[in-house]
Backbone as a chain_set.jsonl record, in Angstrom:
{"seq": "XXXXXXXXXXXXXXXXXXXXXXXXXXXXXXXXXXXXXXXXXXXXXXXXXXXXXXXXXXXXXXXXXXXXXXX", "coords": {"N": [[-11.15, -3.605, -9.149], [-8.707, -2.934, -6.63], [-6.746, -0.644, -6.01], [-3.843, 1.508, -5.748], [-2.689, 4.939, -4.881], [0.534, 6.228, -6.069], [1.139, 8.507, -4.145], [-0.432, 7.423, -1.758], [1.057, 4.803, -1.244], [3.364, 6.621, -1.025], [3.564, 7.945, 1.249], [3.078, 6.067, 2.897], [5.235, 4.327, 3.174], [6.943, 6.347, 4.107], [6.077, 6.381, 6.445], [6.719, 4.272, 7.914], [8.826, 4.285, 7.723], [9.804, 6.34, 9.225], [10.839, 8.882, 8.661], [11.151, 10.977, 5.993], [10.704, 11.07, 1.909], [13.0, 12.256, -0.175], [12.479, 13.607, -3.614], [14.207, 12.913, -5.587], [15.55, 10.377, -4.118], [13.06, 8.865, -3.732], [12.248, 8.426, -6.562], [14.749, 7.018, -7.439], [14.666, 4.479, -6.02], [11.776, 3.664, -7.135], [13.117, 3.118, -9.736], [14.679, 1.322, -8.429], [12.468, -0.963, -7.958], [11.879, -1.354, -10.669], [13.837, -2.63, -12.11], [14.598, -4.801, -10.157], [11.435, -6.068, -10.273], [11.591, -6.996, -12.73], [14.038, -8.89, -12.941], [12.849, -10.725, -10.715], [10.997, -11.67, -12.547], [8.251, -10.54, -12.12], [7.066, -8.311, -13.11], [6.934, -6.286, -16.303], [9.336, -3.722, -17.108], [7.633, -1.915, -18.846], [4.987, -2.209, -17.438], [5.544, -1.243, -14.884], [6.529, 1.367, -15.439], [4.298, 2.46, -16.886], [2.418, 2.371, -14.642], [3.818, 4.346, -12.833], [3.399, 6.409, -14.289], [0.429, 6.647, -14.729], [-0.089, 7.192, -12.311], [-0.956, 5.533, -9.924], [-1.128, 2.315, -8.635], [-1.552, -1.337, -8.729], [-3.264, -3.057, -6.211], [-1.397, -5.987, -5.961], [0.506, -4.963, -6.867], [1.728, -2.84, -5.42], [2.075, -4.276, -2.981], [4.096, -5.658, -3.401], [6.188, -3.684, -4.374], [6.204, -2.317, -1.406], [7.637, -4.698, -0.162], [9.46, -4.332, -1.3], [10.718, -2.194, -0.845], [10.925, -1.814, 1.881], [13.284, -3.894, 2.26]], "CA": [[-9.754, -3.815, -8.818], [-8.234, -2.175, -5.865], [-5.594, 0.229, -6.29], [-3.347, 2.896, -4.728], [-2.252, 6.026, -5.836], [1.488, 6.143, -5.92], [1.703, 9.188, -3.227], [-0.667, 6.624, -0.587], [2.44, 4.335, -0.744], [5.029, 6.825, -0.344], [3.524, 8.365, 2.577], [3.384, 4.891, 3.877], [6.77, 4.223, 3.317], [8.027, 7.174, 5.098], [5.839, 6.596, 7.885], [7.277, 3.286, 8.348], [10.516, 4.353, 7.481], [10.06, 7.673, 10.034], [11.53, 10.084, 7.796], [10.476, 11.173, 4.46], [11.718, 10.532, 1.461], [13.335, 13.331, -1.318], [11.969, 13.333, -5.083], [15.084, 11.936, -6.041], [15.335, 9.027, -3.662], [11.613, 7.632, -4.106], [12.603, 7.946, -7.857], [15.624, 5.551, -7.385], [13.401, 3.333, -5.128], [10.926, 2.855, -8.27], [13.945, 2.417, -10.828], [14.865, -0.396, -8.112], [11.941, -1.738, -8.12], [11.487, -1.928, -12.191], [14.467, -3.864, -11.814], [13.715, -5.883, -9.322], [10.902, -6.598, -10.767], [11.957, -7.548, -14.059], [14.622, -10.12, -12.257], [11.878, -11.545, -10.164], [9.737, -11.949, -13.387], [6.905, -10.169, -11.616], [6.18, -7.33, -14.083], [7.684, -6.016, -17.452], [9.556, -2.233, -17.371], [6.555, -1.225, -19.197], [4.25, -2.222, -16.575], [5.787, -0.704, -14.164], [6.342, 2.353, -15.948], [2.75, 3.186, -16.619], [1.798, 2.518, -12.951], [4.187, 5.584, -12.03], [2.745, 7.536, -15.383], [-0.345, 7.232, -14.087], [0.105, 7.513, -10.674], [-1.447, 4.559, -9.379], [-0.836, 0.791, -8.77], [-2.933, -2.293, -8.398], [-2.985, -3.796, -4.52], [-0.554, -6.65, -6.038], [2.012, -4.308, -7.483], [1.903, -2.076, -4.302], [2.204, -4.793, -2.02], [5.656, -6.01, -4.112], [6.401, -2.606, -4.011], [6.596, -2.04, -0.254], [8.185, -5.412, 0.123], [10.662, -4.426, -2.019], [11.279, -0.683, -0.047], [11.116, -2.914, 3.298], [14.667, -4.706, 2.189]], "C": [[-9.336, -2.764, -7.795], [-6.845, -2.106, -6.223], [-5.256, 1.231, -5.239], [-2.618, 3.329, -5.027], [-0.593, 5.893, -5.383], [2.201, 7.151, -4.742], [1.044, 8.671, -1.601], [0.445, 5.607, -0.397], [3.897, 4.753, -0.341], [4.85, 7.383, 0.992], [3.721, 7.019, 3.456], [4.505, 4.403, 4.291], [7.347, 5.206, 4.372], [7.505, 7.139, 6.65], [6.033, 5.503, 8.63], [8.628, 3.286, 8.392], [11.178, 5.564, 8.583], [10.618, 8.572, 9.443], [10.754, 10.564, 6.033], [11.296, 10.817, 3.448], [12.153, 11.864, 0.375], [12.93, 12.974, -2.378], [12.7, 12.214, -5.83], [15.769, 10.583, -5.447], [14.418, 8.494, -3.888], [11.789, 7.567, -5.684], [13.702, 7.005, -7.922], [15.007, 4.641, -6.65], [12.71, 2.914, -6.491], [11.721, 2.509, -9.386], [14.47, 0.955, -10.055], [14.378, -0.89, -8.346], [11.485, -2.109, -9.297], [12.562, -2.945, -12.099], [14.516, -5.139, -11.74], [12.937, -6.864, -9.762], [10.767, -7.873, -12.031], [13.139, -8.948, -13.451], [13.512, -11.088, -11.73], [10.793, -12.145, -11.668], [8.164, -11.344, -12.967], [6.07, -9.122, -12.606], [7.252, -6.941, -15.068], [7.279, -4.043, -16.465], [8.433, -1.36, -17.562], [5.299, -1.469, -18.098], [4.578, -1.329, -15.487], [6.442, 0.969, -14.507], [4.811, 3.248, -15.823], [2.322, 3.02, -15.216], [2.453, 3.932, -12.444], [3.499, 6.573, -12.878], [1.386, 7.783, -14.797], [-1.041, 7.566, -12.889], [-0.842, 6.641, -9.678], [-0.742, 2.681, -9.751], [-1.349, -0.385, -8.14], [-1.78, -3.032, -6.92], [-1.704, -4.628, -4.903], [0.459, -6.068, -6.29], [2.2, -3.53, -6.113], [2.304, -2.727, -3.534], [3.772, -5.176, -2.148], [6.921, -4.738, -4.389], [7.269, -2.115, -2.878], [7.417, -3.169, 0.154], [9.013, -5.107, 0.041], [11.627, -3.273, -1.086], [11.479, -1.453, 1.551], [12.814, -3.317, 3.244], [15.539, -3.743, 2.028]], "O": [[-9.63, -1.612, -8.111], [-6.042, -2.969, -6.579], [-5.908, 1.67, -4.292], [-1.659, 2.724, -5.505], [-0.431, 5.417, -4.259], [3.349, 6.957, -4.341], [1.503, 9.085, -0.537], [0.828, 5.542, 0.771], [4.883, 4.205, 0.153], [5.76, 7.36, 1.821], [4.385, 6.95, 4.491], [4.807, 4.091, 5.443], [8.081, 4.882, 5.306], [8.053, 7.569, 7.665], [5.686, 5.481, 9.811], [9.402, 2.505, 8.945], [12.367, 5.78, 8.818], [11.025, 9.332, 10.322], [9.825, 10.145, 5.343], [12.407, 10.337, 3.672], [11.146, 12.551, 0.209], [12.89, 11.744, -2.416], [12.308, 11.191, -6.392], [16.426, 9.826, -6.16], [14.621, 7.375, -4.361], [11.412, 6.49, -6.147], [13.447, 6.026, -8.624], [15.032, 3.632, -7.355], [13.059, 1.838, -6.977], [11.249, 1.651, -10.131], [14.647, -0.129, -10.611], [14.847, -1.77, -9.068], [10.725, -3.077, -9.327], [12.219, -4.124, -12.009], [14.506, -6.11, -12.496], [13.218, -8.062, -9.797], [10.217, -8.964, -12.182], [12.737, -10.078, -13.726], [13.309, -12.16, -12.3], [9.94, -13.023, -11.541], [7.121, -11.723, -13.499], [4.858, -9.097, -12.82], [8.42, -7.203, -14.782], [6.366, -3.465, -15.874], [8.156, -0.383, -16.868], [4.562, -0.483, -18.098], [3.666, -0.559, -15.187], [6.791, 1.635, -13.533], [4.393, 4.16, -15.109], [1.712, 4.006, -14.8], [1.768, 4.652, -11.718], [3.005, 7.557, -12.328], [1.095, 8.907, -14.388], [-2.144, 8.034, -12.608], [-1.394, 7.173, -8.716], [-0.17, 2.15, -10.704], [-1.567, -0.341, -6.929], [-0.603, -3.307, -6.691], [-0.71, -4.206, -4.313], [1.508, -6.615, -5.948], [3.315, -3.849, -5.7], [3.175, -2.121, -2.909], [4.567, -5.044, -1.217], [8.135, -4.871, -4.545], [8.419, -1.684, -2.952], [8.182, -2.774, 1.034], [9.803, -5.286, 0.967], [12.802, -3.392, -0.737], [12.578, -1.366, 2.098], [13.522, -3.015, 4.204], [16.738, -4.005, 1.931]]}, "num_chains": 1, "name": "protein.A"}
């Protein structure tokens, strides 16, 4: 299963976004996207919980991820 660690998507983010991001913004970013998520039906709280616990997240969750930081 391909994966990616949760600090290869935030660098990505900021380097698409040109700026960086603060601790406490990329932490409201991933409470959006539990959200989010949970609206969309794509993943349960708890899924998306442990992906930040253990600091990784599978290609599909990453990709829904950056979509999500994109909007």
């Amino acid at each position: 299963m391909q994966r990616y660690t949760i600090n290869q998507i935030r660098s990505e983010l900021e380097r698409n976004q040109g700026e960086p991001y603060t601790d406490e913004q990329f932490k409201l970013l991933l409470a959006g996207f539990t959200a989010y998520a949970l609206r969309q039906r794509l993943y349960s709280a708890v899924g998306v919980f442990k992906a930040r616990k253990r600091g990784w997240m599978s290609a599909q969750m990453a990709h829904f991820f950056k979509l999500y930081a994109a909007q």
